[in-house]
C-alpha positions as MATLAB code, in Angstrom:
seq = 'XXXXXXXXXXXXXXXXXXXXXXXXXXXXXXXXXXXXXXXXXXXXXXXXXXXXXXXXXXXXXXXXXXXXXXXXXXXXXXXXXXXXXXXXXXXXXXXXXXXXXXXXXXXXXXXXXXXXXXXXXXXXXXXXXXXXXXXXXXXXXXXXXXXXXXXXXXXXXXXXXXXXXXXXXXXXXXXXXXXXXXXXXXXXXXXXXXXXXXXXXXXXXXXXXXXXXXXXXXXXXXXXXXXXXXXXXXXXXXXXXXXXXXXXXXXXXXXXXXXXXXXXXXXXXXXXXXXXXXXXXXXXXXXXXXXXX';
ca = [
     145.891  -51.440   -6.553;
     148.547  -48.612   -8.483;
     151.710  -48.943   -7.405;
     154.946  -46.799   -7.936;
     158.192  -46.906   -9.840;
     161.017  -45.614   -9.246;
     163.628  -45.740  -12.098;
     167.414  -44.026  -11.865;
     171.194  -45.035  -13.929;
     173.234  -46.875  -11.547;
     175.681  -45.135  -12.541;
     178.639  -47.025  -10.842;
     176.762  -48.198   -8.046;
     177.166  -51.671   -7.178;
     174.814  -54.077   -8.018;
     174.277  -55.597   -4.793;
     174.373  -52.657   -3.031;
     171.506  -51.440   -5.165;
     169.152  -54.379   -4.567;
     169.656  -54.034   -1.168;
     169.137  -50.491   -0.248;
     165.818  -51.288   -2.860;
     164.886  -54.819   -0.730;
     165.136  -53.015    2.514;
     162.503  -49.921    1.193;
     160.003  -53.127    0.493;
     160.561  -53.175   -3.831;
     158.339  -55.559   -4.875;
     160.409  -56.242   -8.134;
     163.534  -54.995   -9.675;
     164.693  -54.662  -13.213;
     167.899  -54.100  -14.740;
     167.790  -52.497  -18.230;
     170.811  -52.088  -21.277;
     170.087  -48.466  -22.299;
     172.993  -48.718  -24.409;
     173.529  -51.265  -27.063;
     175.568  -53.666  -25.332;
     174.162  -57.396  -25.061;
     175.251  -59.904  -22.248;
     174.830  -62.970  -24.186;
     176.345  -65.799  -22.388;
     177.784  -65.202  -18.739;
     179.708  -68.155  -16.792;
     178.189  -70.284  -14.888;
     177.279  -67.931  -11.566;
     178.123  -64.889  -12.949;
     176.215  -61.746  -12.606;
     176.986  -59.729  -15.511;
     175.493  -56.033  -16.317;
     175.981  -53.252  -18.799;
     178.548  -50.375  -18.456;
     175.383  -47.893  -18.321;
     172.330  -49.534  -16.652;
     169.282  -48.701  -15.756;
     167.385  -49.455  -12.513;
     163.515  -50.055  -11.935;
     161.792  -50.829   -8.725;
     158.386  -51.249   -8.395;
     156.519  -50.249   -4.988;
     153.120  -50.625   -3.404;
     150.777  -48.288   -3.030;
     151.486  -47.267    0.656;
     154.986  -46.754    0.086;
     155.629  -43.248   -0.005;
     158.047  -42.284   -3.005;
     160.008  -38.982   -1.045;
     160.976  -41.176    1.499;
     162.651  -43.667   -0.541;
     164.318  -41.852   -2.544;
     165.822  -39.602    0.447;
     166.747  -43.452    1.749;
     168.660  -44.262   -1.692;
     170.652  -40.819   -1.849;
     172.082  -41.221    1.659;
     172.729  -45.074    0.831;
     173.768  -44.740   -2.787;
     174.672  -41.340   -2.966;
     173.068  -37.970   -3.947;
     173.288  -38.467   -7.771;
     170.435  -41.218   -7.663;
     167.840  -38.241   -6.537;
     169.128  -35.887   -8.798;
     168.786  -38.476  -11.904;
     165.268  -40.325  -10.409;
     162.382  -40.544  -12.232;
     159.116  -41.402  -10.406;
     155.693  -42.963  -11.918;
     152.452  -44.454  -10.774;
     152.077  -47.785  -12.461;
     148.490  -49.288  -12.945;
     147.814  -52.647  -11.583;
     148.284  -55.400  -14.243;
     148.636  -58.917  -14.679;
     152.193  -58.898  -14.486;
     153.229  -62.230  -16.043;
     151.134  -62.328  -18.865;
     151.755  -58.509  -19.967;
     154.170  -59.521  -22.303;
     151.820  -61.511  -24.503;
     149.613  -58.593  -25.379;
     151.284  -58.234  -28.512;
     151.854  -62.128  -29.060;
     150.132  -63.146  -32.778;
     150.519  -66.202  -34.755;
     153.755  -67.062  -36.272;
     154.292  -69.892  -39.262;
     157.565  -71.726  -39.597;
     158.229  -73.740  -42.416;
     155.898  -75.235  -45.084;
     153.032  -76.201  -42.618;
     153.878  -75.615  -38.922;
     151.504  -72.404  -37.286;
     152.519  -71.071  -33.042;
     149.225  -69.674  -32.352;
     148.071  -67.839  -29.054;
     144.922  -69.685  -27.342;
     142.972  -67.349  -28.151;
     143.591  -66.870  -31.721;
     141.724  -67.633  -34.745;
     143.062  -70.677  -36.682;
     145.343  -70.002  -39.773;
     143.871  -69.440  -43.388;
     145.457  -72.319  -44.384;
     143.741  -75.676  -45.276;
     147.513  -77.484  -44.552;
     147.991  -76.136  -41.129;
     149.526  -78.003  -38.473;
     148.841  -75.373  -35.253;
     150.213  -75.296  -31.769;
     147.732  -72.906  -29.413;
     150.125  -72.357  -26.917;
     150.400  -70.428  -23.452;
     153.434  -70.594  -22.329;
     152.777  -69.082  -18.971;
     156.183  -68.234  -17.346;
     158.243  -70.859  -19.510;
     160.408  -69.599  -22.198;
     159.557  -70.917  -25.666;
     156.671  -69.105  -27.816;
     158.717  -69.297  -31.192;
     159.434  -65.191  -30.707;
     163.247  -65.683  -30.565;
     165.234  -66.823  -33.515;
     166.709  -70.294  -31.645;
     163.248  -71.383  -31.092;
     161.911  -70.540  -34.665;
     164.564  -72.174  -36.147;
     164.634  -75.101  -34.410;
     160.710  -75.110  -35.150;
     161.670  -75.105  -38.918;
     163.938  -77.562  -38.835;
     161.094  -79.717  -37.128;
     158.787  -78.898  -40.092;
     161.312  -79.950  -42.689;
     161.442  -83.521  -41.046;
     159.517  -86.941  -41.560;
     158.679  -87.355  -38.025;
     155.591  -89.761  -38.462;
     155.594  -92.530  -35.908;
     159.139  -91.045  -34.423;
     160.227  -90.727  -30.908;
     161.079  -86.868  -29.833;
     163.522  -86.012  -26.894;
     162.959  -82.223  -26.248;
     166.322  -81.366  -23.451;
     165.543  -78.078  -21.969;
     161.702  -77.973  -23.130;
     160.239  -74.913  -21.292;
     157.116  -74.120  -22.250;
     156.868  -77.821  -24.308;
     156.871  -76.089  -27.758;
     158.875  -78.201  -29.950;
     158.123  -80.936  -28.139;
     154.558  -80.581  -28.538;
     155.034  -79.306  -32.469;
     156.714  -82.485  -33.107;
     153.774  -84.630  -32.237;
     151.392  -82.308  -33.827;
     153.082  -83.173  -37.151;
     153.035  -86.991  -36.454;
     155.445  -88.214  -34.023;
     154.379  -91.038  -31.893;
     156.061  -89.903  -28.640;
     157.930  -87.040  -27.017;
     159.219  -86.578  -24.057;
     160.099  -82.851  -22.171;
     163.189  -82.594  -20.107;
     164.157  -79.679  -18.025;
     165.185  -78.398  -14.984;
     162.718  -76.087  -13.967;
     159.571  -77.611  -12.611;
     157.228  -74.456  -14.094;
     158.653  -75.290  -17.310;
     157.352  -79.251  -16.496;
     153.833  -77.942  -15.708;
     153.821  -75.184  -18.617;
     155.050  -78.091  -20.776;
     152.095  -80.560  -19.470;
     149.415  -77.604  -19.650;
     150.023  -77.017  -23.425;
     150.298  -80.486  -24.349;
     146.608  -80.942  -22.969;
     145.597  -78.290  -24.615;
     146.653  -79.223  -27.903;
     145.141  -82.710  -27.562;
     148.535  -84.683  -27.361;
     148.924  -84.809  -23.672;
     148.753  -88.794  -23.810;
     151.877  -89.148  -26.307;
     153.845  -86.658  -24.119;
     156.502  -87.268  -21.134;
     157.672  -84.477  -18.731;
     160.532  -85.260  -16.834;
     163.598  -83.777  -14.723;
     167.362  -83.921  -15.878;
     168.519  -86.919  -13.647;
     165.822  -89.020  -14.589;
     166.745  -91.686  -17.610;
     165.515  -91.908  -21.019;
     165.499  -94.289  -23.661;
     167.332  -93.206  -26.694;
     165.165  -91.122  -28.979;
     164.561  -91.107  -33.715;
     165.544  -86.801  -32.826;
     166.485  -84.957  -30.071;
     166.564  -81.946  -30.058;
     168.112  -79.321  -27.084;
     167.780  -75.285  -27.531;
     169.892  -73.879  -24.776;
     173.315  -72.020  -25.365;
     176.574  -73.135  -26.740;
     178.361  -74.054  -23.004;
     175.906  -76.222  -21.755;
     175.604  -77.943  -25.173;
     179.206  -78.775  -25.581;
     179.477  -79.706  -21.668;
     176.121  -82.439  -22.303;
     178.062  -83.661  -25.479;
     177.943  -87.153  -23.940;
     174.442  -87.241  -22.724;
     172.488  -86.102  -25.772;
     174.707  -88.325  -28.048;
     173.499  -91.215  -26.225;
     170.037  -90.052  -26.087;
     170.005  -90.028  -29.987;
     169.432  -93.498  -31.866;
     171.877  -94.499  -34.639;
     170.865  -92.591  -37.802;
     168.888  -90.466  -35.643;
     168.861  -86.702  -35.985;
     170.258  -83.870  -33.976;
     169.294  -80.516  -33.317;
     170.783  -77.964  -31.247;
     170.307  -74.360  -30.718;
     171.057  -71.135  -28.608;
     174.039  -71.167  -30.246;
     175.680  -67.758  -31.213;
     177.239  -68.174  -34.926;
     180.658  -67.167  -34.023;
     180.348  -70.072  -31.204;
     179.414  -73.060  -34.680;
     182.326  -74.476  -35.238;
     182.939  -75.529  -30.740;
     179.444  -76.841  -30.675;
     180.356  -79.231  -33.992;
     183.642  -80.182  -32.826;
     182.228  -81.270  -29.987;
     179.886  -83.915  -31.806;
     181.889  -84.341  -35.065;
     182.790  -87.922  -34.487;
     179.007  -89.063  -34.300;
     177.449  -87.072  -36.003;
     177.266  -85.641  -39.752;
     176.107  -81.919  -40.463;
     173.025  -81.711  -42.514;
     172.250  -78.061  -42.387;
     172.804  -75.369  -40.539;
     170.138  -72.389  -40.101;
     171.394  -68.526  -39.351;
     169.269  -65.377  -37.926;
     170.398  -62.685  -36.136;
     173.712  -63.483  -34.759;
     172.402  -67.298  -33.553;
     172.361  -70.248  -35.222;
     170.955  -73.892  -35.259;
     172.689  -76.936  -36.281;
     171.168  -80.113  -37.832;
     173.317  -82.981  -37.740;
     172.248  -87.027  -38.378;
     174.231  -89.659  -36.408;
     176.292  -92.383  -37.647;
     173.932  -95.337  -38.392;
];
């Protein structure tokens, strides 16, 4: 079934008042896009941040009739929005998974391979590979706190070692770590499709037995490495929790973490932990640090 898009600047608008004149035509989705060169990279907890100049797409179905909603939008968010509309008929598509279409196989470190399902192994004899589908988790390796967390994994003499993943969505480090020899892991997050994303891809990569998926409140038993990519905040605020969760002489990595943002993340675990290394790409960085033993 084609649908329709309609796509228009807010232009000043208010954001709420925009998703609901959009929610009360029947939008199936909507999408708010920088067109400027301005990212939001860390809003407070419940805040709804945008960009100074946004743009808006809604998505329609098929028997919603495009001239009538955007007559509805200029009387509700004024004339302008007709005058700077743009209208399209969108194909139908398998909307989650679009983004994967250009998805290929990635290699971090020495040894370590990300690999779609469907792709063909690595030419390389010393491959360790991860098929993964992440599904709707977050976590294929594309963004630079996941790949360098996944390098810092590689680097590390993890046979027979216990793995706490904090925040796993789609299971990828988790599931990378026992690939290259750890013993046990265990997948903690919030989101329940990040559980069942995290479960999925462990199966698939044969490790599903060595791998635990719980939620936040449930307890753990101190792990060899834990590791948490999330984003600065929440990784200073759980200071207290992943420090227990790591074993004396265990290692530490966190990521998410914006570079200018280091040096609040390492004060707050300084007096357990020493800093091995510290990885930089675009703007974010990842911190390896070793407790005391």
């Amino acid at each position: 079934m084609p649908f329709h898009e309609i796509e228009f600047p807010m232009a000043g608008v208010g954001i709420q008042a925009t998703e609901d004149a959009l929610l009360d035509l029947g939008a199936l989705s909507i999408t708010f896009q920088d067109r400027g060169d301005e990212p939001v990279l860390e809003p407070g907890v419940g805040e709804v941040r945008l960009w100074s100049d946004t743009l808006v797409r809604a998505l329609f179905g098929e028997s919603s009739d495009p001239v009538r909603n955007l007559g509805v939008l200029s009387a509700r968010l004024g004339p302008g929005i007709t005058a700077s509309a743009r209208v399209r008929l969108v194909p139908d598509r398998f909307w989650e998974r679009e983004w994967m279409s250009g998805w290929t196989s990635l290699r971090f470190g020495e040894r370590l391979w990300i690999c779609p399902v469907e792709a063909e192994a690595p030419p390389d004899s010393r491959a360790v590979v991860v098929r993964l589908d992440p599904g709707l988790a977050f976590g294929t390796g594309t963004h630079p706190t996941t790949a360098m967390c996944l390098e810092a994994l590689d680097a590390l003499a993890l046979a027979d070692r216990t793995i706490i993943d904090y925040g796993c969505g789609s299971g990828v480090l988790a599931i990378a770590a026992l690939k290259l020899g750890a013993a046990r892991a265990v997948a903690i997050d919030i989101d329940p499709q990040a559980l069942l994303a995290a479960r999925d891809n462990a199966e698939r990569n044969g490790v599903s037995a060595a791998l635990v998926t719980q939620g936040i409140d449930a307890g753990a038993a101190p792990a060899d490495c834990v590791l948490a990519n999330i984003l600065a905040q929440p990784l200073i605020e759980l200071a207290p929790r992943l420090t227990a969760l790591c074993k004396s002489g265990g290692n530490l990595i966190l990521s998410g973490i914006l570079a200018a943002q280091r040096k609040s993340v390492i004060d707050a675990y300084h007096h357990r932990f020493t800093i091995v290394k510290t990885l930089e790409r675009d703007d974010w960085c990842c911190i390896h640090a070793r407790g005391a033993a």
